[in-house]
C-alpha positions in Angstrom: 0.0 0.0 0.0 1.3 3.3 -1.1 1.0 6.9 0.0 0.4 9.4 -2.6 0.3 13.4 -1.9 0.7 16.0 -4.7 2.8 19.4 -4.2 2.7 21.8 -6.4 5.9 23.4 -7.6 6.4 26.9 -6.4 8.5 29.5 -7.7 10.9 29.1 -3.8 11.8 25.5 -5.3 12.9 26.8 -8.8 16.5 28.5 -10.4 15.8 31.4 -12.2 14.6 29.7 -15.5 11.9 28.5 -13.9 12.7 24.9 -13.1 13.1 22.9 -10.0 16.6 23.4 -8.4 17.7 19.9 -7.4 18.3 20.7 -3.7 14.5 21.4 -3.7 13.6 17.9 -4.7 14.9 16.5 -1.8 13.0 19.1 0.6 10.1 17.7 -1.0 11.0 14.7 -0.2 11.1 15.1 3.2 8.0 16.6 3.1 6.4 13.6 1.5 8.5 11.6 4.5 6.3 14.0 7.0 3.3 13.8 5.6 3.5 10.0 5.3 4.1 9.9 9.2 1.3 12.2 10.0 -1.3 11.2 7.7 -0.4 7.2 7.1 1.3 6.2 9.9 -1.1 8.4 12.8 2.3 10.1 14.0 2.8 13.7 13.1 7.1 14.1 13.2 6.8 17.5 15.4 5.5 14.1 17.9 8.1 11.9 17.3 11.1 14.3 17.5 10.0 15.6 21.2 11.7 12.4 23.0 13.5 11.1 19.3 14.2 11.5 16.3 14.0 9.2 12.9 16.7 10.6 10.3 17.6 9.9 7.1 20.7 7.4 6.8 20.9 6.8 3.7 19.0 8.5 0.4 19.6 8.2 -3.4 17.7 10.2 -6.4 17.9 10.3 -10.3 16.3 13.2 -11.8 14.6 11.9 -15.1 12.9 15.0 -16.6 12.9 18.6 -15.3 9.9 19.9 -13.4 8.9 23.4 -14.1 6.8 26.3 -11.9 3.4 25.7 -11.9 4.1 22.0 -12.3 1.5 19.2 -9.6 3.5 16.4 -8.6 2.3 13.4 -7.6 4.4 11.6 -5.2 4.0 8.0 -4.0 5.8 6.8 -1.4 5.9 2.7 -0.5 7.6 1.5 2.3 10.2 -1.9 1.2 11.5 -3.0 4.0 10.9 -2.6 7.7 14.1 -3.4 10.2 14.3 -3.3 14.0 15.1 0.4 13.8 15.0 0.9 10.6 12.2 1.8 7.3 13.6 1.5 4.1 11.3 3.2 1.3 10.7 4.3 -2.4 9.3 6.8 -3.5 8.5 8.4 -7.1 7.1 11.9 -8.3 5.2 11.7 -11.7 3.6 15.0 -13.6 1.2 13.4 -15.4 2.3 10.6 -16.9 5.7 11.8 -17.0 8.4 10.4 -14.4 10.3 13.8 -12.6 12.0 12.0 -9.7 12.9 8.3 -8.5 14.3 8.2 -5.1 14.8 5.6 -1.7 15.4 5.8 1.4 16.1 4.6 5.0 15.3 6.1 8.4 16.2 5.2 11.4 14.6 5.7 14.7 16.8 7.0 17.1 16.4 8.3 21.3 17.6 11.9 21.4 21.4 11.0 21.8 21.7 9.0 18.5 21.3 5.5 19.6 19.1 3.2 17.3 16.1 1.9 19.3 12.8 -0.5 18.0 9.9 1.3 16.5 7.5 2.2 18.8 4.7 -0.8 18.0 1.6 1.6 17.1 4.1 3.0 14.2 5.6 -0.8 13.6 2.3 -2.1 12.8 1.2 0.7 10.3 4.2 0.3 8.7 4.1 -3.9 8.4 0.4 -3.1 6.9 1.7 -0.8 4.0 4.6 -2.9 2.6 4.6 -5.1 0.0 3.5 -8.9 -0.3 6.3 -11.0 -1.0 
């Protein structure tokens, strides 16, 4: 099971020629990232990173065609892999039926001074529900 959520591109994520400055991808994606917490997984991330904290390790993008101002895109994210600590995800920005943006992901859930720790079970379950069938 997937999350989808659009954003619409603005003129603060584009270069003066009116497309999307890389860098600005990645803020969406971490958008997307908080969004999938609050609205899929019933834990908003201003929650979670009171007492800890669940950052990006590890993320990898390829830009496949430029998004312009004025541009909707449709992002899906879909969780791949769920560790003790650790989600892994993928997640994909279309404009239409054109591909912008592939990416994935891992976070890890961390207490406040860095040290990896289970998912809490209420956020482990939601996230067991939305991956994949093998």
């Amino acid at each position: 099971m997937a999350f989808d959520v659009q954003i619409p591109v603005r003129f603060k994520h584009c270069d003066p020629a009116g497309i999307v400055f890389f860098p600005r991808y990645f803020e969406m994606i971490n958008d997307v990232v908080e969004d999938w917490f609050a609205q899929s997984l019933g834990t908003p991330f201003e929650v979670l990173v009171k007492e800890n904290g669940a950052p990006t390790v590890e993320i990898s993008a390829g830009f496949t065609a430029p998004s312009l101002h004025g541009d909707v895109l449709d992002f899906r994210l879909t969780p791949v892999r769920l560790g003790r600590s650790s989600v892994s995800y993928e997640i994909t920005a279309h404009c239409g039926d054109e591909l912008r943006l592939r990416c994935s992901g891992t976070l890890v859930y961390i207490q406040r001074m860095g040290k990896s720790q289970p998912w809490p079970d209420s956020i482990r379950e939601r996230i067991e529900a939305q991956l994949p069938s093998s």
